[in-house]
C-alpha positions as CSV (number, residue, x, y, z in Angstrom):
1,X,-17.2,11.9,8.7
2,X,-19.7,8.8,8.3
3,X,-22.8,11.4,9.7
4,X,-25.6,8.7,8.6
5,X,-25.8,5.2,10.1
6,X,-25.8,2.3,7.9
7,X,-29.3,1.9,8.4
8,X,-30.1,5.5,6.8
9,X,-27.5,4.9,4.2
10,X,-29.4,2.2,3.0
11,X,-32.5,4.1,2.3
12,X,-30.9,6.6,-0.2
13,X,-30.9,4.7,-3.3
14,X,-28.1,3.5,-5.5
15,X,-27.5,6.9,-6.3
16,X,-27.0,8.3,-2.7
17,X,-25.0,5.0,-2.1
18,X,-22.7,5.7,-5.2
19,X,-22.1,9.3,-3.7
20,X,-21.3,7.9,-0.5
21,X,-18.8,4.9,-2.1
22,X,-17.5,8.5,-4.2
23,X,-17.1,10.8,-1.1
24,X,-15.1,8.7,0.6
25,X,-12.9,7.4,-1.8
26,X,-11.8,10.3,-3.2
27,X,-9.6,11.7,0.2
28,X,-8.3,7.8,0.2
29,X,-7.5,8.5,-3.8
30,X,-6.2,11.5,-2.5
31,X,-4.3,10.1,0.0
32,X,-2.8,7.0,-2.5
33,X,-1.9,10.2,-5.3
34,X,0.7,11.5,-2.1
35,X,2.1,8.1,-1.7
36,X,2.4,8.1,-5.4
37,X,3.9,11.4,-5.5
38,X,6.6,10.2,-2.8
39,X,7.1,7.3,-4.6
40,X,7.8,9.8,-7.9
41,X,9.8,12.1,-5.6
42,X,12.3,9.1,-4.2
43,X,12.5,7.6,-7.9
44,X,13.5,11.0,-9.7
45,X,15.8,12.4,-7.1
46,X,17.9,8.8,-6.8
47,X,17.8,8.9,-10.6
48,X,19.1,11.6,-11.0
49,X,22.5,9.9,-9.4
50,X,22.3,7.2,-12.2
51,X,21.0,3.9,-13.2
52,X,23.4,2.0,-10.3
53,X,21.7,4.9,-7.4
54,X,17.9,3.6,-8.9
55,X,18.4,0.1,-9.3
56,X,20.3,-0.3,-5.4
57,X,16.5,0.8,-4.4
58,X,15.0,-1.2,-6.8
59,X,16.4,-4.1,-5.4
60,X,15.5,-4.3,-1.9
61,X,12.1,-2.3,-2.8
62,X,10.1,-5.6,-2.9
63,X,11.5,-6.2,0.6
64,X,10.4,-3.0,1.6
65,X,7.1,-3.4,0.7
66,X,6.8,-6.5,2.4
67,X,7.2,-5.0,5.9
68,X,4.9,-2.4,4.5
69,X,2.5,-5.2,4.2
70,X,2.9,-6.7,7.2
71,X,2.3,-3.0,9.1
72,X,-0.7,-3.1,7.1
73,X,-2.1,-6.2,8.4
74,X,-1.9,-5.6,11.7
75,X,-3.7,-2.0,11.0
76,X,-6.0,-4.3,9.4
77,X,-6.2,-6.7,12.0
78,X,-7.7,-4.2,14.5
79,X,-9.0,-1.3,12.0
80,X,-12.0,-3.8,10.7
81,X,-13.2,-4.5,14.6
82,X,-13.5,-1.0,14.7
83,X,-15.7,0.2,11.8
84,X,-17.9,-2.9,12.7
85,X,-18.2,-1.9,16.0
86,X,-18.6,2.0,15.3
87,X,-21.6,0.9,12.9
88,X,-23.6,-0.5,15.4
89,X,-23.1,2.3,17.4
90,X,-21.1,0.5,20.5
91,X,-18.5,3.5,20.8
92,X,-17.2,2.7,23.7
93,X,-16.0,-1.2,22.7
94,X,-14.1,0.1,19.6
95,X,-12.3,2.7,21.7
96,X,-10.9,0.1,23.6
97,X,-10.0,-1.7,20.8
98,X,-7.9,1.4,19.5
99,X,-6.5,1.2,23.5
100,X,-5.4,-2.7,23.0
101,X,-4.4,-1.8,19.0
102,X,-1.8,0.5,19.9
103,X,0.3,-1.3,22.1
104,X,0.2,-4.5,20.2
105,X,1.0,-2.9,17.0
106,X,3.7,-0.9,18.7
107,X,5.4,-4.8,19.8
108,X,5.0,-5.9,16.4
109,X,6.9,-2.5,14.6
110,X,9.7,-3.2,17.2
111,X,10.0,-7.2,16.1
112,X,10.0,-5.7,12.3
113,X,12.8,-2.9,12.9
114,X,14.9,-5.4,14.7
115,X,14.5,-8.2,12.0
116,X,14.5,-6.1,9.0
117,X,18.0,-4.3,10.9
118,X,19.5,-7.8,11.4
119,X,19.0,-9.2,7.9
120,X,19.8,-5.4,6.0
121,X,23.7,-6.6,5.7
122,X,23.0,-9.7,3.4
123,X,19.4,-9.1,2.3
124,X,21.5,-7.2,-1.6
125,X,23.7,-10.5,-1.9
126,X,20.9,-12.7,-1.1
127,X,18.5,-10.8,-3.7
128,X,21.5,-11.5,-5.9
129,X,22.9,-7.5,-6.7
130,X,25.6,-7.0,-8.5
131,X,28.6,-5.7,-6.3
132,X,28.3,-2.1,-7.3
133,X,25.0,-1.5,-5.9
134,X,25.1,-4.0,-2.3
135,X,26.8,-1.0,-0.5
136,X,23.8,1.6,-1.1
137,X,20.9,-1.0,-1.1
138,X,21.9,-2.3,2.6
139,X,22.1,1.3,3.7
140,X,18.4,1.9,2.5
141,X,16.9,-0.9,3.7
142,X,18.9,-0.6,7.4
143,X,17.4,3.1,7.8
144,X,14.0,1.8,6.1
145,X,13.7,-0.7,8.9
146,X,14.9,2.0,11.4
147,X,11.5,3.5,10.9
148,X,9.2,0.7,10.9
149,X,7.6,1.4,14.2
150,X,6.6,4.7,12.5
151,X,5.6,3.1,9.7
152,X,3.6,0.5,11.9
153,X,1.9,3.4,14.0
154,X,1.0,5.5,10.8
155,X,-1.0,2.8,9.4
156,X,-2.6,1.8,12.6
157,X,-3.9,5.4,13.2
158,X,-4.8,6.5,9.5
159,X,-6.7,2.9,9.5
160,X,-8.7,3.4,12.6
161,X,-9.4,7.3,11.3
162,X,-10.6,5.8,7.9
163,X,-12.9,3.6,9.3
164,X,-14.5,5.7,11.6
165,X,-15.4,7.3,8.8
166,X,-13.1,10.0,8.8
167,X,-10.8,9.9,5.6
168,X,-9.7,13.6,5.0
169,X,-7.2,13.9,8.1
170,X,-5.4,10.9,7.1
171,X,-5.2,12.0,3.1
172,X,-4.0,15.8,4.6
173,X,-1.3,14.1,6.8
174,X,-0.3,11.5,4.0
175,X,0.2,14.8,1.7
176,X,2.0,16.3,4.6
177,X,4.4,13.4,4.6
178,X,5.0,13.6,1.2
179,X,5.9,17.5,1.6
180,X,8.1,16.3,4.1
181,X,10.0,14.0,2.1
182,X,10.6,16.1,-0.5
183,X,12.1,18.5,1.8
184,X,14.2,16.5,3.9
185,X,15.3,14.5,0.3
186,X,16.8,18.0,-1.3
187,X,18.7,18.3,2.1
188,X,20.0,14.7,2.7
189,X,20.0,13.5,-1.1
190,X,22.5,16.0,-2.5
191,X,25.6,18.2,-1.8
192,X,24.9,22.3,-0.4
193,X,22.7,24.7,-2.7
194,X,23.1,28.0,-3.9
195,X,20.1,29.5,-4.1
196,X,20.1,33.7,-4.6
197,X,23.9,34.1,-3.2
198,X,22.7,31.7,0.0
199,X,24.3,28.6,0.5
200,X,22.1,26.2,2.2
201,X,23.7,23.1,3.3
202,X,22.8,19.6,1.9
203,X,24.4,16.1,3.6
204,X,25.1,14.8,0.2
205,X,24.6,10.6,1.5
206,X,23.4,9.8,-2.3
207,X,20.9,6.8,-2.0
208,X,21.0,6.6,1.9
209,X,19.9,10.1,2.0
210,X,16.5,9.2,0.4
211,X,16.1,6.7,3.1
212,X,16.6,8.7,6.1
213,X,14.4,11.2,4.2
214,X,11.4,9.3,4.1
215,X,12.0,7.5,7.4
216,X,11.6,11.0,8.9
217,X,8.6,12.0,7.3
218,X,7.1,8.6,8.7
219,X,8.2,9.4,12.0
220,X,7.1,13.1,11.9
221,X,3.6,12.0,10.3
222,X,3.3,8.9,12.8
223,X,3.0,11.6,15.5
224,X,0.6,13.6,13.9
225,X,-1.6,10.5,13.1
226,X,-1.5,8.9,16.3
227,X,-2.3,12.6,17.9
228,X,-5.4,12.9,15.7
229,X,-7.0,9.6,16.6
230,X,-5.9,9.4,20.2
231,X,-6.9,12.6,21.2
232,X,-9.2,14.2,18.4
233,X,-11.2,11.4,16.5
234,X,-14.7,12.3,17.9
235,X,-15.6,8.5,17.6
236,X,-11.9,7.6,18.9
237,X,-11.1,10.0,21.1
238,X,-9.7,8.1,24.2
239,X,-11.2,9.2,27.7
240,X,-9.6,8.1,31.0
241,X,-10.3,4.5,31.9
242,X,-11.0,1.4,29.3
243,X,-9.3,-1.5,28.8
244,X,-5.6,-1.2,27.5
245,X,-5.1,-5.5,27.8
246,X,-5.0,-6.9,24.4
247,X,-8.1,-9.3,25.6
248,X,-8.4,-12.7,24.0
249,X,-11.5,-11.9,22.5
250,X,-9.6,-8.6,20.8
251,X,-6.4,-11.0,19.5
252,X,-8.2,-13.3,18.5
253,X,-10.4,-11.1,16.2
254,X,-7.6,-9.4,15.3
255,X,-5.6,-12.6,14.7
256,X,-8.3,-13.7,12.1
257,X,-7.8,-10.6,9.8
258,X,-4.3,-10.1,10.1
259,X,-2.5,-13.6,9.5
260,X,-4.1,-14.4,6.6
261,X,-3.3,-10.8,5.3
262,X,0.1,-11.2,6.1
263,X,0.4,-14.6,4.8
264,X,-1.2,-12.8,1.6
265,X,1.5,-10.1,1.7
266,X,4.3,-12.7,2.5
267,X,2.9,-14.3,-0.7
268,X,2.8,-11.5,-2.9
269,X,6.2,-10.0,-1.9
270,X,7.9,-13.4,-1.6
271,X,6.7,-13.4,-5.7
272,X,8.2,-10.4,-6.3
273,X,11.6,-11.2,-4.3
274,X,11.5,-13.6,-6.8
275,X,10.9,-11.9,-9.6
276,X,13.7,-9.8,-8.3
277,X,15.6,-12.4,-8.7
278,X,14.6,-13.1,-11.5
279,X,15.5,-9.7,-13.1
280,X,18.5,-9.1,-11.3
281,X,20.6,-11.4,-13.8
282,X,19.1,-9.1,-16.3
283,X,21.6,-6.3,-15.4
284,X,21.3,-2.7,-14.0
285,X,19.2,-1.5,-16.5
286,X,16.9,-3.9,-16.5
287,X,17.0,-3.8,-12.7
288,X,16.3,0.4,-12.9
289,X,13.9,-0.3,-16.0
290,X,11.4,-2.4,-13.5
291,X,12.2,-0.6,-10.4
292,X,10.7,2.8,-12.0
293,X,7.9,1.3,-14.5
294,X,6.5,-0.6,-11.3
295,X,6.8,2.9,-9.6
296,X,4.5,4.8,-12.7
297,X,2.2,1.9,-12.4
298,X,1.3,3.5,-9.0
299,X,0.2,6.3,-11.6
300,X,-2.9,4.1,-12.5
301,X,-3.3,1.7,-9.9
302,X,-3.7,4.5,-7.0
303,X,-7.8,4.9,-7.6
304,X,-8.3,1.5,-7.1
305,X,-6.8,1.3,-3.5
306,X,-8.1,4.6,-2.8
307,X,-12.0,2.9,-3.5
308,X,-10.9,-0.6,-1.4
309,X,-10.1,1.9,1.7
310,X,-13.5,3.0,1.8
311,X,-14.7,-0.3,0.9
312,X,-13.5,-1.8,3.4
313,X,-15.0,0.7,5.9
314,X,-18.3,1.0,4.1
315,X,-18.7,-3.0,4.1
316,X,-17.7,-3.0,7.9
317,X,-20.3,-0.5,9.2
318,X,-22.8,-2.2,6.9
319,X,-21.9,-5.1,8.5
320,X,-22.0,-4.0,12.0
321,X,-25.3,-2.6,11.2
322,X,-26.6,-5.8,10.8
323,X,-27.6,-5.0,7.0
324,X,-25.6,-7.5,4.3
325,X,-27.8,-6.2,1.4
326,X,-26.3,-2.8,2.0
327,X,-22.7,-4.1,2.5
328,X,-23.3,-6.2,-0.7
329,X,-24.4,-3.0,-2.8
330,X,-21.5,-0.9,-1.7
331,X,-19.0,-4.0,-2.6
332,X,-20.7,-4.1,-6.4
333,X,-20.5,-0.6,-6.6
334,X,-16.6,0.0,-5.3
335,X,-15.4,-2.8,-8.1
336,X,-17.4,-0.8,-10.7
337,X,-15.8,2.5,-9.8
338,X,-13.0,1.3,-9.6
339,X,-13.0,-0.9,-12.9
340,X,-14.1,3.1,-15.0
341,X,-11.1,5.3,-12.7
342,X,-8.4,2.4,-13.6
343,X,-9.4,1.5,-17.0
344,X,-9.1,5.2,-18.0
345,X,-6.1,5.9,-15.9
346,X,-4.7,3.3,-17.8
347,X,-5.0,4.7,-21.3
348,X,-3.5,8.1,-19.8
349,X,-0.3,5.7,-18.7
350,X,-0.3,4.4,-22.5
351,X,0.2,7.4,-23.8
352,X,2.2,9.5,-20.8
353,X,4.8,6.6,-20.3
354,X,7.3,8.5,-22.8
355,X,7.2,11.7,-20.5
356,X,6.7,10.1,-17.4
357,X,10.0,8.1,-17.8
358,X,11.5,11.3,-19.1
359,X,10.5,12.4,-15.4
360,X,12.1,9.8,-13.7
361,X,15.5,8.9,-15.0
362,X,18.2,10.5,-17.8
363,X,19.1,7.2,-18.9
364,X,18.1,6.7,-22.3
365,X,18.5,2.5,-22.1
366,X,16.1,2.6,-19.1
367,X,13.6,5.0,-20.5
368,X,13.1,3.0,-23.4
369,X,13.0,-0.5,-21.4
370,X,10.4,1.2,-19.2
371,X,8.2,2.6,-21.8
372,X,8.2,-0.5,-23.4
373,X,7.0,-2.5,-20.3
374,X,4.6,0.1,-18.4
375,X,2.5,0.0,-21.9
376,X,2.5,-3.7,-21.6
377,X,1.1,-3.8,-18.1
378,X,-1.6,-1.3,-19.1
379,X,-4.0,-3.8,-20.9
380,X,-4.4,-5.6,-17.1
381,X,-5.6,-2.3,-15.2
382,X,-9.1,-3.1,-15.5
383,X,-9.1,-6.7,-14.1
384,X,-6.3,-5.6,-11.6
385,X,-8.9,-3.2,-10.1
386,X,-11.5,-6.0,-9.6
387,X,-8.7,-7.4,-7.6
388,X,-7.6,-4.6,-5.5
389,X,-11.3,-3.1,-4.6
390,X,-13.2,-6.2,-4.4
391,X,-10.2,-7.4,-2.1
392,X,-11.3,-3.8,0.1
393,X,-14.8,-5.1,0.3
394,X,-14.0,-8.6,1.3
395,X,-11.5,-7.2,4.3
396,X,-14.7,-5.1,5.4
397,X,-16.3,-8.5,6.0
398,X,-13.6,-10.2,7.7
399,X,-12.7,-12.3,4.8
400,X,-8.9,-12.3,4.7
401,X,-7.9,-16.5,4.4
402,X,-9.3,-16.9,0.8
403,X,-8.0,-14.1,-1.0
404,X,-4.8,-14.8,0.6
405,X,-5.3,-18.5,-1.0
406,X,-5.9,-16.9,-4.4
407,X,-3.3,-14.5,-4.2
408,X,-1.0,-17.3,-3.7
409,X,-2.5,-19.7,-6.7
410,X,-2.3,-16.9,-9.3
411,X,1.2,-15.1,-8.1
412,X,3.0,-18.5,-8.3
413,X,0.9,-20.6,-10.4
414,X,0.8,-17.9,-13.1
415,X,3.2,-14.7,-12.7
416,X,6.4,-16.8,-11.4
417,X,6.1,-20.0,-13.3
418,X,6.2,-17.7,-16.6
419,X,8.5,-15.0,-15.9
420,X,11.0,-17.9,-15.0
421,X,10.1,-19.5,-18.7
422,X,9.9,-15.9,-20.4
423,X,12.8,-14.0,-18.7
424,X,15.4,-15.2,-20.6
425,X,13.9,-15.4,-23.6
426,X,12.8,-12.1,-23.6
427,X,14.0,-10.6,-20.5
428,X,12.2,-8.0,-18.8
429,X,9.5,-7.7,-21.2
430,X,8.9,-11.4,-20.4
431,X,8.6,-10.8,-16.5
432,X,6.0,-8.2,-17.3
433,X,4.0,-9.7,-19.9
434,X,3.9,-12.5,-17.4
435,X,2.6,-9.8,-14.7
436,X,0.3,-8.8,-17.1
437,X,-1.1,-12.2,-17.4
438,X,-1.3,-12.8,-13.6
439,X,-3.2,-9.7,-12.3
440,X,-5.9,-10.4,-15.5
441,X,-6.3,-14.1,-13.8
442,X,-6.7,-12.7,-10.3
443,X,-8.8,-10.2,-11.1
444,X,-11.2,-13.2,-12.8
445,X,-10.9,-15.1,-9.2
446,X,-11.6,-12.2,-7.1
447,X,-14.9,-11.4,-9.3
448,X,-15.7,-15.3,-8.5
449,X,-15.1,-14.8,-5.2
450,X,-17.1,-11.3,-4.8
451,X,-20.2,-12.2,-7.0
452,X,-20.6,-16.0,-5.2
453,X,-21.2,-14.2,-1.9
454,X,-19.9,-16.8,0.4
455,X,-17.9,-13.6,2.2
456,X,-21.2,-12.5,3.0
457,X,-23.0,-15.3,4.2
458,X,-20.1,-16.2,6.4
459,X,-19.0,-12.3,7.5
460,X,-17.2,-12.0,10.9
461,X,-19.4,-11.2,13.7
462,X,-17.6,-8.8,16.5
């Protein structure tokens, strides 16, 4: 819990600052390293079926993650009026902004499970998938959508825990929904097991298995989430009466944040759709090769969004304090972390990507594809991190439209422009030294951005 105000935060000194920027980011790295470990989890129990089983995931993963995103922005949306509203101490405001939150984040999880269910038939032909893969890759993306308002409710609750402060419930349930999906995986994923003379039944749906898997762990964890901010979150807890009417005031706010992060995540997974695409004549292996090296990336890139989380909330309370010299120090500070946890995670990746693939897949073609690209990718870590944690610190302050703006400049100025040059030329090593490329130039125009202050001077006022 966030025990100080902002205003006694501020008088502890960089160093009690940099503790408080480290305390809290390290359930939220936490919580990323169980996401991580899912991710692992999915990839190396589907792999284990084959390179066909891992690339019908890889193909519609991009897809995936851009409902993801938009679940995120509307957690966003409503998440940032609360930590500024906690930090100047008006309790009862950002409880009925939790009220309003729920049942407008609710509507939009429904909207997102009926389009995502609607489109999951031709969304593996339009990505262009080779016939022996469309079967399983609609299946996982119709009973990924099926659990989109869990996934929606999940992100809305662990947001509004985070930024009251509270990170370690929210890591504990993420790891709890990773325990889950490793469970309900070994049952669904493969045929019965014999374990000491017991037999203990397994559904054995292959690839549609892993999807049910997760989606049950999101539902199971969306329950526990929305329990502990509803009715334990000492700053959330909701008390008979309030307001549950989205007000315009609330939508509006709300409205501000979110678009512009879900134009940004429309932008960012519309690029890598593309680059989907782009890969997809490549062949299965290829295909598997970039489905699995983008999922050991999470290996190195999971600090950084750890560090934005509590950015993001730090920045906010600051904010709602009324102190900008204090939001401003924990922004410099969360970049700086996170430049030192990523640029060393990123020499471990270097060196583990041999053993790591050997985790992941069997396949010797897409081990050594993978190895070869995930090495690549690890000389843009450092700048990548500017990107991610000084993106934490600018939604803290509101500012959402601009990064979305240079998200979309550098993923299709830079990323898609040259993987569509470089791809078949060099094919997947192309896309990915062309990913490389990109995240280095974001992470220059996100610096920009952060160190020009203009977030600041401007920040949203709730």
């Amino acid at each position: 819990m966030l025990e100080k105000t902002a205003a006694a935060q501020g008088e502890e000194g960089l160093r009690g600052q940099l503790e408080r920027v480290i305390e809290l980011s390290i359930p939220a790295i936490l919580a990323e390293i169980s996401s991580m470990a899912m991710q692992y989890i999915d990839a190396a129990m589907v792999g284990s079926l084959g390179a066909n089983a891992s690339a019908s995931i890889g193909l519609v993963s991009t897809s995936t993650w851009l409902m993801g995103g938009l679940c995120i922005s509307v957690a966003t949306g409503f998440s940032v009026q609360a930590a500024h509203l906690i930090g100047g101490g008006r309790l009862e405001e950002a409880k009925n902004v939790l009220r309003q939150s729920l049942l407008a984040a609710l509507a939009v999880g429904l909207l997102l499970c009926a389009a995502g269910v609607s489109i999951s038939g031709w969304l593996p032909v339009w990505l262009g998938g080779e016939e022996a893969i469309l079967e399983d890759a609609s299946s996982y993306f119709f009973i990924y959508a099926c659990a989109l308002p869990a996934v929606q409710m999940r992100q809305l609750s662990g947001s509004m825990l985070q930024c009251s402060g509270n990170m370690k419930t929210p890591s504990m349930l993420n790891a709890l929904m990773c325990g889950l999906d490793v469970v309900f995986n070994w049952l669904l994923i493969f045929p019965d097991h014999h374990i000491l003379g017991i037999t203990i039944p397994g559904a054995d749906m292959g690839v549609a298995g892993a999807a049910l898997g997760t989606a049950l762990a999101e539902w199971v964890t969306a329950i526990l989430m929305l329990s502990a901010v509803c009715l334990r979150s000492p700053k959330l807890k909701l008390t008979p009466g309030g307001s549950w009417k989205l007000t315009p005031q609330c939508a509006a706010a709300a409205a501000k944040i979110a678009v512009p992060m879900a134009f940004e995540h429309t932008v960012l997974c519309g690029a890598q759709i593309a680059s989907t695409k782009i890969v997809a004549p490549l062949g299965t292996v290829s295909i598997a090769a970039n489905s699995l090296a983008v999922t050991a990336e999470s290996l190195c890139y999971l600090p950084g969004y750890g560090i934005a989380a509590a950015a993001t909330t730090l920045v906010g309370q600051s904010l709602g304090a009324g102190r900008k010299d204090l939001a401003r120090r924990y922004a410099r500070l969360s970049v700086l972390l996170a430049v030192i946890l990523m640029g060393v995670m990123a020499v471990v990746m270097f060196f583990a990507a041999p053993g790591v693939f050997a985790l992941l897949t069997p396949d010797p073609a897409v081990q050594e594809l993978g190895v070869r690209v995930l090495r690549i990718e690890a000389f843009a870590e450092p700048l990548y991190a500017v990107s991610i944690a000084a993106a934490g610190a600018l939604r803290g302050a509101g500012d959402t439209l601009v990064p979305s703006l240079l998200n979309l400049a550098s993923m299709w100025g830079v990323r898609i422009t040259a993987a569509t040059i470089l791809a078949p030329r060099l094919g997947l090593t192309g896309v990915w030294l062309a990913m490389c490329g990109e995240l280095c130039v974001r992470g220059v125009l996100f610096l920009i951005r952060l160190l020009r202050e203009k977030w600041l001077k401007h920040a949203m006022k709730i």
